[in-house]
NUSE-283165 format. One record per residue: x, y, z of N, C-alpha, C in turn; residue in one letter. Coordinates in steps of 0.02 Angstrom, whole numbers, plus 50000, padded with zeros to 5 digits. Atoms other than C-alpha are relative to their C-alpha. Layout:
N
XYZXYZXYZA ...
END
This chain:
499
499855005750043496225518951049500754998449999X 499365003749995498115519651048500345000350058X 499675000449936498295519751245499694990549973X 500325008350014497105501451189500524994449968X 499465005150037498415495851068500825000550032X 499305000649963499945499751171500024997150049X 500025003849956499295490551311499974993149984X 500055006650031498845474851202500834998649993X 499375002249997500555475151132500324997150048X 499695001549951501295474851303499904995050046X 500115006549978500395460351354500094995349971X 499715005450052500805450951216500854999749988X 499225000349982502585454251235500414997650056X 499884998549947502495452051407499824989750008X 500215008849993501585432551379500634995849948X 499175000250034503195431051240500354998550043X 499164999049971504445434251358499994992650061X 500095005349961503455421551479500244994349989X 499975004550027503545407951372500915000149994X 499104999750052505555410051311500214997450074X 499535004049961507045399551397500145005550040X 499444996549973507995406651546500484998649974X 499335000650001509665409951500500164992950019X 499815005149952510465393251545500634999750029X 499454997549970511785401051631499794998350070X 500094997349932510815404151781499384993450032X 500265004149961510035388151796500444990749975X 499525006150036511375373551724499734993050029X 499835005249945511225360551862499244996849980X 501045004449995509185358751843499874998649933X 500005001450069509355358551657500304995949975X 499865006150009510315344551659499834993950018X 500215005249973509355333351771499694996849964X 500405005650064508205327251633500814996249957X 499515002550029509875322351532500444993450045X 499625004549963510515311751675500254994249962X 500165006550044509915295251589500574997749941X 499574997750040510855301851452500985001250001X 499464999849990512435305651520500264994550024X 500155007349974512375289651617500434995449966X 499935005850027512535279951473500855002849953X 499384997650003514185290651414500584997050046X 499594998649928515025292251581500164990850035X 499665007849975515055271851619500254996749936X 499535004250051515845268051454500535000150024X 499254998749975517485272651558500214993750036X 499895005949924516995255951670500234996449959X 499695003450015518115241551621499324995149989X 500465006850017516785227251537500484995049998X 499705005249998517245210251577499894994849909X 500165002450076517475199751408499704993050021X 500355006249995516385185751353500364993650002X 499965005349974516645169551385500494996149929X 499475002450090517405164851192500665004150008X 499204995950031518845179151216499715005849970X 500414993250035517705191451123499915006150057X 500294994249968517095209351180499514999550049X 500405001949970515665202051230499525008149984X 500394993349991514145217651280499664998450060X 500284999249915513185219251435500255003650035X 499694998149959514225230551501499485006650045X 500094996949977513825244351615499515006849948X 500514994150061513205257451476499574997249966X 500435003850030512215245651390499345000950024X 500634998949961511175243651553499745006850015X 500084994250021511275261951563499355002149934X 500324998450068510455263851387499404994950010X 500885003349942508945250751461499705005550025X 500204994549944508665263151594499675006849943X 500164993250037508645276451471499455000549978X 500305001150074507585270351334499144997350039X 500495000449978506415264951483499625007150034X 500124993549962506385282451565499595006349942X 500164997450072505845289751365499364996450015X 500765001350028504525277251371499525000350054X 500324995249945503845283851564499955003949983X 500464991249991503725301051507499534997049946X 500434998750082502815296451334499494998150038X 500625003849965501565285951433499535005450053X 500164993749945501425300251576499755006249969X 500454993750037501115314451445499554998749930X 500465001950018499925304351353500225004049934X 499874996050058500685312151193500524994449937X 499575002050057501365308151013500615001549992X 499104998149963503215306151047500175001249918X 499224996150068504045307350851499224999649946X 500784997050060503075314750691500274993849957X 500375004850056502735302850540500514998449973X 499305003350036504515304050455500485000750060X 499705003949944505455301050622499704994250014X 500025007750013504595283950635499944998149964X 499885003650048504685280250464500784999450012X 499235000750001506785284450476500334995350048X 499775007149953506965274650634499934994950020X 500175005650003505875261950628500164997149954X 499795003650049506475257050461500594993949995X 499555007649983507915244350521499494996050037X 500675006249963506225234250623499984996449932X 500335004850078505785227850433500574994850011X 499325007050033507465219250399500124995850065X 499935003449964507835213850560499554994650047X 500565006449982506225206250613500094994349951X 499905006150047506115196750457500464995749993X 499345002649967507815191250486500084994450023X 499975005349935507665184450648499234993849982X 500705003449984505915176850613500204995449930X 499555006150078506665166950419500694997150026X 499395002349979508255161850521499674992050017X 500215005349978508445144650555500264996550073X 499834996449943508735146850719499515004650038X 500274995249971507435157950784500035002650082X 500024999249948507655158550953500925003650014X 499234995649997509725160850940500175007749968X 499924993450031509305175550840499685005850048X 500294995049961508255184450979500535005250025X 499544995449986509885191751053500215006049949X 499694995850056510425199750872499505003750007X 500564996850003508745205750871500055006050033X 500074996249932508845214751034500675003650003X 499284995950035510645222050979499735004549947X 500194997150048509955228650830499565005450036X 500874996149974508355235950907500325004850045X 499514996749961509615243151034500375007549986X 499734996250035510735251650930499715004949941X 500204994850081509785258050765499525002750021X 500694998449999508035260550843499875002850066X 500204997949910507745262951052500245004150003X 499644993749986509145272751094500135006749963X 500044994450049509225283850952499265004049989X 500664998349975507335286950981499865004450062X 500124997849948507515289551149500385006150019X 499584995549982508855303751134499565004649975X 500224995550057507815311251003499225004350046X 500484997149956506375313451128500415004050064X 499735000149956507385316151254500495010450012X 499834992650012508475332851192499615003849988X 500404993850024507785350151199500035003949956X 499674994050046508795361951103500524997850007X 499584999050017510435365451057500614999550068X 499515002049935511255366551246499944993850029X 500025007249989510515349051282500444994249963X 499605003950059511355342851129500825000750010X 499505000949997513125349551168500425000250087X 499775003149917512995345751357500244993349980X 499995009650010512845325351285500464999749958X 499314998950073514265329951128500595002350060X 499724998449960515235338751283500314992250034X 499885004649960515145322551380500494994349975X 499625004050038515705312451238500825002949990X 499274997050015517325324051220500484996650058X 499704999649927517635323651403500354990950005X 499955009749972517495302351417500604998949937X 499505003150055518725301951240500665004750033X 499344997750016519965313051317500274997750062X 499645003449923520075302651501500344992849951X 499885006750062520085285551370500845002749981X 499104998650023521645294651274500475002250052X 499664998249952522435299151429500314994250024X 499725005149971522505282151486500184995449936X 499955002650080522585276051289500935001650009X 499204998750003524495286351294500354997450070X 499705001649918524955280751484500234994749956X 499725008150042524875263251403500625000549955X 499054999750062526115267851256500205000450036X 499284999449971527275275151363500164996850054X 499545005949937527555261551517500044994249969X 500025006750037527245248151383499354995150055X 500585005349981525605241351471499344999649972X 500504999050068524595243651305499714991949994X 500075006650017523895228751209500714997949956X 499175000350063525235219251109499805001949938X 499924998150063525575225550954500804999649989X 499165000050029527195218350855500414997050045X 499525001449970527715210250988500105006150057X 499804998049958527755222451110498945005050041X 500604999249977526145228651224500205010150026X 499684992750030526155247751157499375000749966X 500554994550034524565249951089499405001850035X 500314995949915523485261251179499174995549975X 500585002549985521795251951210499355003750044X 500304995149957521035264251346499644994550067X 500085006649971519855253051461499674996749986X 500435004950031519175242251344500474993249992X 499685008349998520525228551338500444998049943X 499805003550069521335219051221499494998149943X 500545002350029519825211751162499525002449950X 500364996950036519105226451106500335006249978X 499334994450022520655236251021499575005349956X 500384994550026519245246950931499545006050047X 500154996549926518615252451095500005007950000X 499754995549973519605265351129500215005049951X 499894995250072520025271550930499285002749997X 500614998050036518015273050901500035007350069X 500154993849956517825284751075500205004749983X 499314992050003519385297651039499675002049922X 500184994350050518855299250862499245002149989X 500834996749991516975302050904500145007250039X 499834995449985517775315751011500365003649956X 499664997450041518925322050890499715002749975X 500484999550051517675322950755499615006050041X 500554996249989516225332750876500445006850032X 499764992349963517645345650940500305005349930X 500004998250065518245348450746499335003249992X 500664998150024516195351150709499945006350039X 500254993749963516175365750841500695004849978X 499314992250021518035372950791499825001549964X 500364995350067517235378250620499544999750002X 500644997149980515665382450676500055007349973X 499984991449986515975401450716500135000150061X 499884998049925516095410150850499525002350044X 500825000349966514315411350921499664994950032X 500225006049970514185393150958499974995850071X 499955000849928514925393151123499474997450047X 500205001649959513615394451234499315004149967X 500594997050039511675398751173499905005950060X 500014995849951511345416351221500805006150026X 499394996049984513025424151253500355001749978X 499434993750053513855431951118500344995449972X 499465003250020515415427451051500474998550055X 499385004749973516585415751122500644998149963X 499575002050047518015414651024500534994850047X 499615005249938519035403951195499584993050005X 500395005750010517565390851158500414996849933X 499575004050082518435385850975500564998350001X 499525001249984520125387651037499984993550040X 500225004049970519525375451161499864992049957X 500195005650033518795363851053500784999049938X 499524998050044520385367850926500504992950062X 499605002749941521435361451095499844991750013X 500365006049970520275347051139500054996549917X 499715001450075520645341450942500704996349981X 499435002350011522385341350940500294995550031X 499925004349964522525333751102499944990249980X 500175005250036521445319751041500154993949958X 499485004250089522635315850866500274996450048X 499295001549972523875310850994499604990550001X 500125008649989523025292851062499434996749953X 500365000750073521935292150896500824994549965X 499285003950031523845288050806500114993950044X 499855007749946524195275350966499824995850005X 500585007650025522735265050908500204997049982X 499685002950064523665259550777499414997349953X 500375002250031521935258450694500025001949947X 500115000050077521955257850506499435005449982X 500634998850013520155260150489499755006150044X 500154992349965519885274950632500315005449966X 499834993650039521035284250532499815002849945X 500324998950065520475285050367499255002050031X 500684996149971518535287550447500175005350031X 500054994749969519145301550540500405006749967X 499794994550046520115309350411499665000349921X 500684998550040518525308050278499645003750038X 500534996349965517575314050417499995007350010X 499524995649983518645328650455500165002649928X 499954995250062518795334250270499435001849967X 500604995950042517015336350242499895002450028X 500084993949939516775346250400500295004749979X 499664994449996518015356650339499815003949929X 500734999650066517115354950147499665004850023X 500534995150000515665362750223500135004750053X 499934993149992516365375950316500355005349947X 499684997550030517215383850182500704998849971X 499345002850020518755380050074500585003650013X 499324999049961519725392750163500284998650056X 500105003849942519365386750322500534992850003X 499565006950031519925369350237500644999249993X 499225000550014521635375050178500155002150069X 499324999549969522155381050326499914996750048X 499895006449943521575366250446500444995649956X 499665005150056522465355050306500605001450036X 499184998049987524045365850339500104998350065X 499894999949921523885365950538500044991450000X 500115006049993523425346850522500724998650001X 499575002550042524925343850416500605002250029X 499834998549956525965353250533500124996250066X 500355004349932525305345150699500454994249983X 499655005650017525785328450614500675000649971X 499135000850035527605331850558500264999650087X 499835000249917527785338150777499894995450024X 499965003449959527065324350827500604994449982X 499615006950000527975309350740500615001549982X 499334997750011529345318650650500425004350045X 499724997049961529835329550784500054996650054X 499805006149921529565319450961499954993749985X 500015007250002529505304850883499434995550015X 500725002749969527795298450937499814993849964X 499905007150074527765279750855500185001449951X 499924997850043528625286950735500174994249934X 500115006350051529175269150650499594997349998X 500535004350010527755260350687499385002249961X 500364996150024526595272550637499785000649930X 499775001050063527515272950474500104993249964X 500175005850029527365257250434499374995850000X 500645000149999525745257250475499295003649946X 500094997150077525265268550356500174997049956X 499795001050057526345262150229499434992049980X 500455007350026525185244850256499274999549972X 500814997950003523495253850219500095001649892X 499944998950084524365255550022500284992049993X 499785006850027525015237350030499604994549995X 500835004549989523155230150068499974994249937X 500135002950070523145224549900500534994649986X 499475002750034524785219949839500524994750056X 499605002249937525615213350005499574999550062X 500634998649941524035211250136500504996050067X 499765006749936524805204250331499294995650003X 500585004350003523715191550385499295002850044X 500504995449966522545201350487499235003649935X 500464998250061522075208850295499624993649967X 500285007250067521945191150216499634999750042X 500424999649946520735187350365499505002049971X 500634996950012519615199550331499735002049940X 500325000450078519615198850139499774991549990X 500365006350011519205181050156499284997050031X 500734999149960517855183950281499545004249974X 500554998250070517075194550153499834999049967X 500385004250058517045184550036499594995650017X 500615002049992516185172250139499385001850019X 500564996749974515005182850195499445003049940X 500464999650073514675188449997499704991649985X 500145006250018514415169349972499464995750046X 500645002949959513175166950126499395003749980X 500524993350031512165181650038499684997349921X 500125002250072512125172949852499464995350020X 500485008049983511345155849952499315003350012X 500634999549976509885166650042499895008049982X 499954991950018509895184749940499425003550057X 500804992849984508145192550013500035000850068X 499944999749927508335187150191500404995750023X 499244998949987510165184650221499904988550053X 500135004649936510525168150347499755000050042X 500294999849939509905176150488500355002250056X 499524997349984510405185150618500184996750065X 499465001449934511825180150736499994991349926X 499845005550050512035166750589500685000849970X 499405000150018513755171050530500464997450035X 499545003649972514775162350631499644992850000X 500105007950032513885145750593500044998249944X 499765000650081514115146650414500645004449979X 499494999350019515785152750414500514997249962X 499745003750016516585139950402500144994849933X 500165003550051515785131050248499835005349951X 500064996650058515895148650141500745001850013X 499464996749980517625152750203500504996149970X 499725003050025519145147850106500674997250031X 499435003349959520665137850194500545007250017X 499444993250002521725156450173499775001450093X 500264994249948520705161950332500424994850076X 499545002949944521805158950514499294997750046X 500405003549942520895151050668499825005450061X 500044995449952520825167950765500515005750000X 499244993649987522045183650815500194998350062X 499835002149948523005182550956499975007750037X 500044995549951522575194551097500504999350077X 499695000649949523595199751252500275005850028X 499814994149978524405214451360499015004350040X 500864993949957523115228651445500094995150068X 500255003849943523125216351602499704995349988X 500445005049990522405202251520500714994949962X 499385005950019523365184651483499894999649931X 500125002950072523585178551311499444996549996X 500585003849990521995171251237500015001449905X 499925002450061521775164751059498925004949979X 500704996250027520035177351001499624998849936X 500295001250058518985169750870499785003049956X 500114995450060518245178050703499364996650000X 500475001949994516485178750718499605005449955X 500434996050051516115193150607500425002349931X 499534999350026516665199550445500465005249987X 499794991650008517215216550503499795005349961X 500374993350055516135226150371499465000050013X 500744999049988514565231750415499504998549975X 500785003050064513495230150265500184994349989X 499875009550017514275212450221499784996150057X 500165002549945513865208750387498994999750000X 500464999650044512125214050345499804996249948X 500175002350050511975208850195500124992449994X 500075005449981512315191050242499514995150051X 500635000649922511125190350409499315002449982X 500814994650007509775200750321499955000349945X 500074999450087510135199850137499815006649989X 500134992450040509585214650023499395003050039X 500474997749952507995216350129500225005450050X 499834997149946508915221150279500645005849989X 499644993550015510335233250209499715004149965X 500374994650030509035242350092499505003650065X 500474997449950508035245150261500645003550042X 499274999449937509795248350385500345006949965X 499524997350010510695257550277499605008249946X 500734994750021509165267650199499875005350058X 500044997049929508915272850363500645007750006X 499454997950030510635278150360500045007849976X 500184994350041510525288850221499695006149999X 500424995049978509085299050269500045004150048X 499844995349924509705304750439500595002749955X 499494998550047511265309350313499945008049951X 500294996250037510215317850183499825007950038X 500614995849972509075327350313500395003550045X 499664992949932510415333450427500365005349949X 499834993450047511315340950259499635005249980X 500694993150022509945350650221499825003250043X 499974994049918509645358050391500675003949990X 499474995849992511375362150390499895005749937X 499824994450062511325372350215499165004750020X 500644993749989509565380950269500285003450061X 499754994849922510365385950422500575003849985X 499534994949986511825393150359499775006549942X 500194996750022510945400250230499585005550007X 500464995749970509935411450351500385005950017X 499674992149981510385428850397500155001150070X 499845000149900510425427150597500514994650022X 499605004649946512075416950649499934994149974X 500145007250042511805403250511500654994050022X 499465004149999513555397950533500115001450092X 499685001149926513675402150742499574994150025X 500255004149974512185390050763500024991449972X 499915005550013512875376850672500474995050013X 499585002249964514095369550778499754992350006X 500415007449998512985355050803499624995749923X 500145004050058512615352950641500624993549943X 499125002350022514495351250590500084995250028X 499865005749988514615338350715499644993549975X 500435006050055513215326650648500344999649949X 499995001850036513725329050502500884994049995X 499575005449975515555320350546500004994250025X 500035005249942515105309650668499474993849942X 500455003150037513735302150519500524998449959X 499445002150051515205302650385500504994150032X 499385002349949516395295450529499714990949980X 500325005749969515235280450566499844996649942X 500025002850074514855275650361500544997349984X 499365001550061516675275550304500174994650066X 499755005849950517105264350473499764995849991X 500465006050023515715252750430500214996649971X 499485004350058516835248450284500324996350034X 499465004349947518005240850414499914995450055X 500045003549947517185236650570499114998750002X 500544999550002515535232250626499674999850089X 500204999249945514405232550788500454992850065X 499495003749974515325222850931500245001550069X 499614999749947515785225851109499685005650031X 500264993149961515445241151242499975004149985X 500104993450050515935254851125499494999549971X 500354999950053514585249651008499445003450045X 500694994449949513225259651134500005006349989X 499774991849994514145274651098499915002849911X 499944998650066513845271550921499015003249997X 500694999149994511715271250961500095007550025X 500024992249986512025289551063500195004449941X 500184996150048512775296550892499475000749979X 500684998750063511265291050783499675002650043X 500934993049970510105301650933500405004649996X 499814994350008511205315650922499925001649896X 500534997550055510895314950736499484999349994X 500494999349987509335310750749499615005850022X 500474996949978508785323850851500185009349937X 499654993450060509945337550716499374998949946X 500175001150069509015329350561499055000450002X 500665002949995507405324950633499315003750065X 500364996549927506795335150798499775006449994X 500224993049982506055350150856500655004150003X 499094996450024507525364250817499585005650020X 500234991049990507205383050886500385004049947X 499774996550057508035386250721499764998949938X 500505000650067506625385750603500055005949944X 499984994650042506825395250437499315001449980X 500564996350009505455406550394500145001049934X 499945000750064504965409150203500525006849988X 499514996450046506085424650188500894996950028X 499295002050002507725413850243500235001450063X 499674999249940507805422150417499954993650041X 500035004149949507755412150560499555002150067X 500524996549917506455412450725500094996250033X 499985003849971506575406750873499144997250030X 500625003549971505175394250916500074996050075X 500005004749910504585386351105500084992449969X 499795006249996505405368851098499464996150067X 500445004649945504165356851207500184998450070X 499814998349922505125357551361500615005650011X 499674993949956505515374851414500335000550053X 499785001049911506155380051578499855007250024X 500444995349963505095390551672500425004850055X 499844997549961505535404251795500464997950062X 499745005249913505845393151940500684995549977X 499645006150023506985382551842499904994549966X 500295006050026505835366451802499705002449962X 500285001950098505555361051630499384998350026X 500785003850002503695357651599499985000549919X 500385001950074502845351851439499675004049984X 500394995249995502035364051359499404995649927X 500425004150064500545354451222499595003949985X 500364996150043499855360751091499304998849987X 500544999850008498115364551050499684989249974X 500345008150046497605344350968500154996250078X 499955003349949498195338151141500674995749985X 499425004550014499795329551069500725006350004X 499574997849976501485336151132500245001949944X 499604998450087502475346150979500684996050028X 499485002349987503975336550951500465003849978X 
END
């Protein structure tokens, strides 16, 4: 009887060990081929998009079509493994912007000019963020595609500081000095939103721990330094933006990361921060006047606004005043720039003037009102920001709470949360910017790959399931990787794929 039960064991340990990941050390290259799609739509944000035809950002660019491809390649496998791609509260969380924005487009008066907003929307809040969410396996899938994003913000700031220093930036002040990267004049947020989406996800892994490195391999403590490095680097063409609004989102973002690693953790990135920034501008000088007076204009908003501020406090207000006329379902979307004009008060200028990066002077119209939810809440009324921003919230809610059950576990709570830290930034990052800017140009694609990287933190299959006494187990994620290398599906007993 116990030669019977020592042999059972050993086959059951032995069908265990079957099932579990290889290392992904020893097979990298094949474990990324499913992610292609994915990286894809990263890796051609670097391509120069031509601007639209008004002077604007325009979209269509290269990653866009990328993120097509993608979102079609998500909906070939679902079809091919005949399976239930997201559980019950993943398409309630992401389908929940479809409500406001159908209704929207379909009460606009306009219906047909609204199809494009439509297909922007559907783009950004719902497909692509869907399709990542199916799409990632685990935890090394997730900071291969967070990896990629570092990598593409730190070629961007490379060519973001070239610009400062030969002076072939965009203009700023009169002189063409502010780093743009290769998004243009057109789209001077471009190149601030990339660096501090990198910033932000290399911060989320420096206070991690030191386990997060690489799944499987111990401690890495040259992985944090790394990301520590890839950080500081970063600040540098972050400041060169001269963006108002990237800074403040990335230094909210960046103090609750540091919040939830611990408040000693906190004080002494504060100090190093605080540090960092005296070397860069007070010591080499790094825009050191402009900089400073750039700052000093983010306290004069109020009392002394340039016109850039009046602008966009007067475009808020008409945008509160296109919202009073049609509260429930807003004007409609891609409707703000036809009723601008007749809620907008004589204060507001005729455009900004764009120029430098390689492009000629060109007079760039004001077609949105730079705030996200007002932007919203004018195109979609209360309908469509209680659905958008609801949404929102819940990927918000649901990734905090992963994070505090995970660190609250006894196995590596805090080495496996590297990825949690970054969601949770990159979600803070993208709220407090909202305040400022809104969807808009080629970067805005890169804004849909965050929400699937939270998405798949808040909402996916996780091999870091807590068990009722608080530990942690590891569970088979739906595409393993078998002996040979190739991932296969593995489905569960009902015939529907676990997600």
């Amino acid at each position: 009887m116990a030669t019977a039960t020592a042999t059972d064991a050993t086959a059951t340990a032995a069908a265990v060990r079957a099932w579990q990941p290889v290392p992904v050390r020893t097979v990298p290259w094949r474990r990324a081929l499913p992610l292609l799609p994915a990286l894809a739509v990263v890796v051609l944000l670097a391509v120069p998009a031509a601007p639209a035809g008004d002077g604007t950002a325009g979209s269509g660019s290269p990653a866009d079509v990328a993120s097509a491809l993608l979102v079609l390649y998500c909906l070939v496998r679902v079809l091919r493994d005949r399976a239930r791609p997201l559980t019950r509260t993943a398409a309630l969380v992401l389908g929940l912007p479809v409500l406001g924005v159908t209704v929207a487009a379909l009460t606009s008066q306009d219906p047909a000019a609204s199809l494009p907003g439509l297909a922007r929307y559907l783009q950004i809040f719902v497909l692509v963020p869907a399709a990542l969410l199916l799409l990632l396996r685990d935890r090394w899938d997730f900071r291969l595609l967070a990896g990629s994003v570092v990598a593409v913000a730190l070629a961007q700031g490379a060519v973001g500081v070239g610009q400062y220093l030969t002076g072939t930036g965009a203009s700023y002040k009169g002189e063409d000095i502010r780093a743009v990267g290769t998004f243009g004049p057109t789209d001077v947020m471009g190149m601030a939103t990339v660096v501090a989406y990198g910033l932000v996800i290399a911060v989320g892994f420096a206070v991690s721990g030191k386990g997060d490195a690489v799944e499987g391999t111990g401690r890495r403590p040259g992985a944090r330094l790394a990301a520590l490095g890839c950080a500081g680097l970063l600040t540098v063409p972050l400041v060169l933006s001269f963006s108002r609004g990237a800074w403040i989102a990335t230094a909210v973002a960046v103090a609750c990361q540091l919040l939830l690693s611990g408040p000693r953790r906190a004080a002494v990135a504060l100090l190093a921060a605080g540090a960092l920034g005296t070397v860069l501008v007070g010591g080499l000088g790094i825009g050191s006047q402009l900089v400073t007076e750039r700052v000093d204009s983010i306290a004069r908003v109020a009392d002394a606004p340039d016109q850039s501020v009046t602008d966009r406090y007067t475009m808020w207000a008409a945008a509160a005043d296109m919202w009073r006329t049609r509260p429930v379902t807003g004007v409609g979307l891609k409707g703000f720039p036809d009723h601008r004009d007749s809620h907008a008060s004589l204060a507001l200028s005729s455009g900004s003037d764009t120029s430098g990066a390689g492009a000629a002077f060109q007079r760039q119209p004001l077609l949105s009102p730079h705030n996200m939810y007002l932007l919203v809440l004018s195109e979609q009324g209360l309908l469509g920001v209680l659905a958008l921003v609801g949404s929102w919230a819940a990927l918000l809610l649901l990734a905090l709470r992963r994070l505090r059950r995970l660190r609250r576990s006894r196995t590596g709570g805090r080495a496996k949360g590297g990825c949690g830290f970054a969601v949770m930034g990159l979600l803070v990052w993208q709220l407090v910017d909202f305040g400022y800017a809104d969807i808009g140009g080629p970067s805005t694609v890169l804004t849909a790959v965050m929400l699937g990287l939270a998405a798949w933190w808040a909402l996916g299959a996780t091999s870091d399931q807590v068990t009722s006494d608080g530990a942690t187990q590891d569970q088979v994620t739906p595409d393993q990787v078998t002996s040979d290398g190739v991932a296969r599906d593995r489905v569960a007993s009902d015939g529907a794929a676990r997600v």
